[in-house]
N, C-alpha and C positions, 0 to 999 in steps of 0.2 A: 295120706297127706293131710297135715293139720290145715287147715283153712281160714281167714278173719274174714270178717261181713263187714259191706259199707251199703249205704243207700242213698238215692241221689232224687231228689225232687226235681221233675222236669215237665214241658210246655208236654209234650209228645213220649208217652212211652215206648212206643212200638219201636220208632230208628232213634232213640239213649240207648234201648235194650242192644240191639244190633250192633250200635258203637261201642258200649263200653263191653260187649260181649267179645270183640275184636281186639283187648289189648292183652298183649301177652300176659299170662301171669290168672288171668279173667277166670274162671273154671263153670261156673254158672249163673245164669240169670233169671230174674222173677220179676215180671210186669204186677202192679199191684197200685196199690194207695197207702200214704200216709196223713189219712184224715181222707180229705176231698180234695188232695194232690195226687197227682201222676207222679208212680215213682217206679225206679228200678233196684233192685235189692241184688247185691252182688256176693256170690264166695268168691275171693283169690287167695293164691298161693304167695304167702309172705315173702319165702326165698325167691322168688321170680319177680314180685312185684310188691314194690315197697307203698305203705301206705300214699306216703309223699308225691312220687310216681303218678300214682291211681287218681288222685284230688290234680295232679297240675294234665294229666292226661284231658279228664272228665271236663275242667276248664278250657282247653286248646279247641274241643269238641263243642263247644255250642257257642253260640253268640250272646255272649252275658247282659246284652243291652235288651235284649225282649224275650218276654216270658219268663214262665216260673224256672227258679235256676237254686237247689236248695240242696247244701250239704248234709246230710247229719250226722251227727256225729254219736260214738258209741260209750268212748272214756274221754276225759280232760287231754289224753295225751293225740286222741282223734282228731278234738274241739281245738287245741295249741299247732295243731301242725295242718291243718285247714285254714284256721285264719292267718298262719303264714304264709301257705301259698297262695292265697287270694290277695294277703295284702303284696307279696311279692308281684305277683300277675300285673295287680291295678297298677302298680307303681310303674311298672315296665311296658304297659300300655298305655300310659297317660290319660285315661278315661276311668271315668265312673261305671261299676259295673253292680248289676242287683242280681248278688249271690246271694243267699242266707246263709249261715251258719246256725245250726238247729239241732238242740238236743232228740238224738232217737226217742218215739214212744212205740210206737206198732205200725206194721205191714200188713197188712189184706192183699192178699194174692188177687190180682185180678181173673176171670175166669180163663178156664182154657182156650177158646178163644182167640184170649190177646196174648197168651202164650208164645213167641216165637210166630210172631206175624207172618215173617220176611219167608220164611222157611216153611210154612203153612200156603203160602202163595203158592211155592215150587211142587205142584200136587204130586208130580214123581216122587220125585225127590222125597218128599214129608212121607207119600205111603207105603216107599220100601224101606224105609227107617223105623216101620213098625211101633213110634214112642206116641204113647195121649197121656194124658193127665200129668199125673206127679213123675211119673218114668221121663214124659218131655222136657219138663222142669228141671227135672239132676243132671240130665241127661251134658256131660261137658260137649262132644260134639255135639248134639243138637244146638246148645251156645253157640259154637265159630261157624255152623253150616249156616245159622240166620243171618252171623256177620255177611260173609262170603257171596251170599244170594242178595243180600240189600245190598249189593256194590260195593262192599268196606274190604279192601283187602286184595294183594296182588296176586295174581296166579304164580309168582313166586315164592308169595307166603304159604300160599296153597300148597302147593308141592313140594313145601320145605314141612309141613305140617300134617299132611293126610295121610301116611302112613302109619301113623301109631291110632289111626282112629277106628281101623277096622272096616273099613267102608269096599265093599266090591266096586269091580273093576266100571259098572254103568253107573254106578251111584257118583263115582269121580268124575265120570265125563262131563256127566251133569253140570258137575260144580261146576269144571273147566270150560263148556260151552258158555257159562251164567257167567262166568269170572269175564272170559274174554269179551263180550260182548258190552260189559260195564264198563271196562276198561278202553274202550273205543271210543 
């Protein structure tokens, strides 16, 4: 699967990571900095998830009025189709919102750690998935398990989803116990 990178400067890494890890198309995420921002560093799947998509998603997900809230962008055609949908957004909210729009320079991975907070929380769960370092990193379920356990996501999605992941049969319950209980 070919992949394209996008990264988002935000107030809080740990639930962006979770959220944007939760939209379909998402395949991996990297808590990190760019500079001495909080940021999340995304691969998606182009066919599932069009840039456009991803930028008005990442939008709907935060409240643009506080905190850092920061696009960046990779080519012109990144930087042209970001400030469309922000200018589309503001227009259609009628409010002022403080996004950036920001050429990429670098990523700093933040340490293992802040990896996959939400999912590092659920100790079962995280210790029979056997992933640390860079393995938890790539790792595309490790992505949606963090979504799923931070409360993003229905146990419908779930169980439209969990099967191609490979997960035994206690490691789903998990989820499903996590799911239902968020969902209440």
């Amino acid at each position: 699967m070919v992949t394209k990178e996008a990264t988002f400067g935000v107030a809080c890494f740990w639930i962006s990571e979770a959220i944007l890890g939760s939209f379909r198309g998402v395949v991996r995420t990297r808590t990190g900095f760019c500079g001495s921002v909080e940021a999340v560093n995304i691969d998606f799947d182009p066919k599932v998830l069009k840039y456009e998509r991803l930028i008005s998603q990442f939008w709907d997900s935060h409240d643009c009025t506080y905190g850092t809230k920061i696009i960046y962008f990779y080519n012109e055609e990144q930087k042209r189709i970001a400030e469309q949908v922000v200018k589309e957004k503001q227009t259609k909210q009628r409010k002022s919102c403080w996004t950036k729009i920001v050429k990429f320079s670098s990523f700093k991975e933040a340490g293992d750690n802040h990896q996959k907070h939400y999912l590092r929380r659920c100790n079962e769960l995280f210790k029979s998935l056997n992933l640390d370092g860079k393995t938890l990193i790539e790792s595309p379920v490790a992505c949606k398990l963090n979504a799923y356990v931070a409360g993003i996501g229905t146990l419908e999605q779930f169980e439209s989803e969990h099967k191609e992941w490979g997960l035994n049969e206690t490691q789903v319950n998990v989820v499903r116990k996590i799911v239902r209980t968020e969902s209440q």
